[in-house]
Backbone as numpy.savetxt, mean C-alpha at the origin, in Angstrom:
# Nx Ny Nz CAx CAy CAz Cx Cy Cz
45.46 -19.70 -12.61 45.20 -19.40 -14.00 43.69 -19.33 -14.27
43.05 -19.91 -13.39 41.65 -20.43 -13.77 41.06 -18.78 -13.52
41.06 -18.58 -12.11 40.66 -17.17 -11.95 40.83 -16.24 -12.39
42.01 -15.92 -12.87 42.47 -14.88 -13.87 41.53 -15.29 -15.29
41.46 -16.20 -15.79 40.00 -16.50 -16.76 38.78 -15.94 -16.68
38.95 -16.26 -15.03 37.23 -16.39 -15.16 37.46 -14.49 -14.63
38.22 -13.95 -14.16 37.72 -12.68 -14.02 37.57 -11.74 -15.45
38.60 -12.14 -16.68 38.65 -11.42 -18.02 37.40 -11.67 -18.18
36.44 -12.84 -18.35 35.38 -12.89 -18.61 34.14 -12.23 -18.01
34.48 -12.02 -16.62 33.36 -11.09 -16.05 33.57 -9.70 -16.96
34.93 -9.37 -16.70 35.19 -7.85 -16.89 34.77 -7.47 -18.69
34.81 -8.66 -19.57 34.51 -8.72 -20.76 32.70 -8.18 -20.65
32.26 -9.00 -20.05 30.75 -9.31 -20.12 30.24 -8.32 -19.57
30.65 -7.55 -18.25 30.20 -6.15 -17.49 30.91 -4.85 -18.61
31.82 -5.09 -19.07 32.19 -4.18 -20.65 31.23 -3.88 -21.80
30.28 -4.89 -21.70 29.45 -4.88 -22.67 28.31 -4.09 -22.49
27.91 -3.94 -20.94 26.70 -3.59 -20.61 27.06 -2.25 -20.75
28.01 -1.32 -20.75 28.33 -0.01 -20.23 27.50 0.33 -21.35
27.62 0.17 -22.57 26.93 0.94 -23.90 25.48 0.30 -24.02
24.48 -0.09 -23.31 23.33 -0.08 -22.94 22.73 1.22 -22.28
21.71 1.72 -23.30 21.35 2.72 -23.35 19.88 2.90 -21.89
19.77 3.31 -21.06 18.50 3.18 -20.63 17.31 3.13 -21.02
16.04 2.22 -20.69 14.88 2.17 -21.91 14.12 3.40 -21.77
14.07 4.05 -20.75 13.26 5.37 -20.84 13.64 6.43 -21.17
15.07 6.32 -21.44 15.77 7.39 -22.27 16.14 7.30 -23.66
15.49 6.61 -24.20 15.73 6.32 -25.70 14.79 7.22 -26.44
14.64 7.45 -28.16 14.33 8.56 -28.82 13.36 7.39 -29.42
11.89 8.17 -28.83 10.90 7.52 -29.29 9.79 7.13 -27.99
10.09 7.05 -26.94 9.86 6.39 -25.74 8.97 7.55 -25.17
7.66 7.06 -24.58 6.79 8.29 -23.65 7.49 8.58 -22.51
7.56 9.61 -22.23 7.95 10.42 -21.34 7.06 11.71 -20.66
6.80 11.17 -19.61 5.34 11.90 -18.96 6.04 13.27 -18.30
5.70 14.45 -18.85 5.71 15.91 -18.27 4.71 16.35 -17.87
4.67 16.31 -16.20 3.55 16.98 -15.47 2.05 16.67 -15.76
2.02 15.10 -16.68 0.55 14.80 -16.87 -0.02 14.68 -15.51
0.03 14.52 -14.65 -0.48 13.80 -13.64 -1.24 15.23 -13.08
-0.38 16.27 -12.91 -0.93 17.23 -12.23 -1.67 18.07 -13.36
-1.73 17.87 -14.76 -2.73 18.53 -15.72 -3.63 17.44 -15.34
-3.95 16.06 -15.47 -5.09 15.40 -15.07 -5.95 16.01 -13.93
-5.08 16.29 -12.92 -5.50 16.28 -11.33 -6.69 18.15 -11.30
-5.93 18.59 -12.35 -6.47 20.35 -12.53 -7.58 20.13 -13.66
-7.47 19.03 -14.47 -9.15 19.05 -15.24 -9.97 18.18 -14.41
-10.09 17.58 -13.66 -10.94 16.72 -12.69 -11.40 17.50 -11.48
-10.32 18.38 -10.52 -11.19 19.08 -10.01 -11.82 20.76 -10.72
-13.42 20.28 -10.09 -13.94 21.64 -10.31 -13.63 22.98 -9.82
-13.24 22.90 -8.83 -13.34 24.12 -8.43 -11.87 24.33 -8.01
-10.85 25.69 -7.75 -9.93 24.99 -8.33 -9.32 25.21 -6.46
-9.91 25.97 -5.95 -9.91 26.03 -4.46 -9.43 25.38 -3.43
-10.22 23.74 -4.19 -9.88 22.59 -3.78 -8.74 22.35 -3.61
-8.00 22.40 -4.15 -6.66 22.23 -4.93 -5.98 22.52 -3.78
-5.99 23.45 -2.88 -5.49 24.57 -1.50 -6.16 23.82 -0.14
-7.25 23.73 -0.37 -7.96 23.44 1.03 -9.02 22.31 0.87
-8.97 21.17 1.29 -10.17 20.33 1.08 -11.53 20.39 1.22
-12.68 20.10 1.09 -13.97 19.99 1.26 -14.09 18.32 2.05
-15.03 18.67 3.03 -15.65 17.53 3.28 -17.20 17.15 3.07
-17.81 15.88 2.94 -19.08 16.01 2.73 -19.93 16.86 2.89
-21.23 16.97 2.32 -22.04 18.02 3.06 -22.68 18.39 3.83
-22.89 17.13 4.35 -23.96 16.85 5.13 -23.21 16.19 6.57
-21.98 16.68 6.98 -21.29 16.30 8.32 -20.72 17.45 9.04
-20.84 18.20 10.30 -20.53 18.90 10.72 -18.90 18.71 10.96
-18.53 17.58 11.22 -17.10 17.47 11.53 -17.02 17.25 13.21
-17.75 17.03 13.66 -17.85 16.37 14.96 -16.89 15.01 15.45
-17.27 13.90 14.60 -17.01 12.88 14.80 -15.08 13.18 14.67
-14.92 13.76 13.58 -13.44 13.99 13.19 -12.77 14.94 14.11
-13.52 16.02 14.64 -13.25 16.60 16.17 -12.71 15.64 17.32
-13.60 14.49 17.30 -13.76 13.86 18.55 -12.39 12.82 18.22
-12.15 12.59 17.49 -10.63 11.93 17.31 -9.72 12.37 17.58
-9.87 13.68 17.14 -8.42 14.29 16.94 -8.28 14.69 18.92
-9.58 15.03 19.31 -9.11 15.29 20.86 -8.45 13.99 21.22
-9.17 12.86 21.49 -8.88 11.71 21.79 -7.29 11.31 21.36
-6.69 11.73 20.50 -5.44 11.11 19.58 -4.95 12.61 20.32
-5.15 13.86 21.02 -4.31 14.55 21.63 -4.05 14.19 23.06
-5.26 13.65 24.00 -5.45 13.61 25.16 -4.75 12.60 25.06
-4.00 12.06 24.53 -3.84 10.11 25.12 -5.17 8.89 24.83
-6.17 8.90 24.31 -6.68 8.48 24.75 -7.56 7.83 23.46
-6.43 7.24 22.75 -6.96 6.83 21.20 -8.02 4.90 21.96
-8.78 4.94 20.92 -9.50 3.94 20.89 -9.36 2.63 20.26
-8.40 1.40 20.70 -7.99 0.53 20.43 -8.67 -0.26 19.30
-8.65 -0.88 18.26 -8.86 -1.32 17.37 -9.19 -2.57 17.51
-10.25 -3.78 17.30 -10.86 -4.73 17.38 -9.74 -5.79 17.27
-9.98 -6.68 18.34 -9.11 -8.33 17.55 -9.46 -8.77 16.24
-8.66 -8.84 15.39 -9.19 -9.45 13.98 -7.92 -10.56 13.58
-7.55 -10.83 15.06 -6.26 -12.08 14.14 -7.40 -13.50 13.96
-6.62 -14.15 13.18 -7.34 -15.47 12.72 -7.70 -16.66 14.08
-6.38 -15.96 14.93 -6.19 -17.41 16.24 -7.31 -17.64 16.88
-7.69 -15.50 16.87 -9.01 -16.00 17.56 -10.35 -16.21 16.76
-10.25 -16.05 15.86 -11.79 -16.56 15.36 -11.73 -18.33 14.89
-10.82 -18.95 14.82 -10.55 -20.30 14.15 -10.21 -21.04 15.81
-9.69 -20.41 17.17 -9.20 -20.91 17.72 -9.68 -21.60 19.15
-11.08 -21.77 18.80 -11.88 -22.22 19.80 -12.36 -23.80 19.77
-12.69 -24.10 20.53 -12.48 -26.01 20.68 -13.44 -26.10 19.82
-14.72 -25.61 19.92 -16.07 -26.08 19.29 -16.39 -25.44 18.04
-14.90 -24.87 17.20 -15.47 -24.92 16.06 -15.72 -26.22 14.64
-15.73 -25.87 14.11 -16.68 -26.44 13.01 -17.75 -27.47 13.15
-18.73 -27.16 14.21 -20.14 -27.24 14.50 -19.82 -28.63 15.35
-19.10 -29.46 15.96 -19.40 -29.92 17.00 -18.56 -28.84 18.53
-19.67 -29.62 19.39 -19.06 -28.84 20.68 -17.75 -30.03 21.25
-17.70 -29.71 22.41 -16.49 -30.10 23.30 -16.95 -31.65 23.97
-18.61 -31.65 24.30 -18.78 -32.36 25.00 -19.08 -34.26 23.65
-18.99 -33.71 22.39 -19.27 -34.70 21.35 -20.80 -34.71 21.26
-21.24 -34.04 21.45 -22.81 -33.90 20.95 -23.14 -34.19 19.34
-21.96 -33.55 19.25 -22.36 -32.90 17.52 -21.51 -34.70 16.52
-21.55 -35.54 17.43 -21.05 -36.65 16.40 -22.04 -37.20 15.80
-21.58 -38.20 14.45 -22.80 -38.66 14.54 -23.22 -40.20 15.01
-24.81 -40.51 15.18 -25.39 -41.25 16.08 -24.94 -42.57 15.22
């Protein structure tokens, strides 16, 4: 009996929600049409851009050459250790060494 309770009451309470209107579909509510891409067409100048990028002016495109071979040949350039283990994970940090030099007298 209990369950048969307690399910009228779900089915009561999920009954209620059906006539909840969505909040961005309500009459009154902003509703953005294609602002983003009218922003994006008054910011750039030229409208070219828009099609084909520009890069700085003052770079031949060498360096960005030299990647893209490297990232075809196999032969990308591994990226620095930057985990914490190793910069925190050495005996003699926080300014004494190993041998107890650094205690005090």
């Amino acid at each position: 009996m209990r369950r048969y309770l307690t399910s009228l009451i779900l089915l009561a309470l999920l009954g209620g929600c059906a006539g909840l209107e969505d909040p961005y579909r309500r009459a009154g509510t902003y509703a953005p049409t294609g602002i983003n891409d009218d922003n994006l067409r008054l910011m750039v100048v030229n409208p070219v851009d828009l099609q084909q990028g520009k890069g700085p002016p003052d770079t031949t495109g060498t360096s960005a050459v030299a990647a893209v071979v490297r990232y075809r040949t196999d032969n990308i350039k591994q990226l620095p250790d930057s985990t914490i283990s190793s910069v925190a994970g050495s005996a003699g940090s926080g300014g004494q060494s190993s041998t107890g030099a650094g205690a005090s007298q």
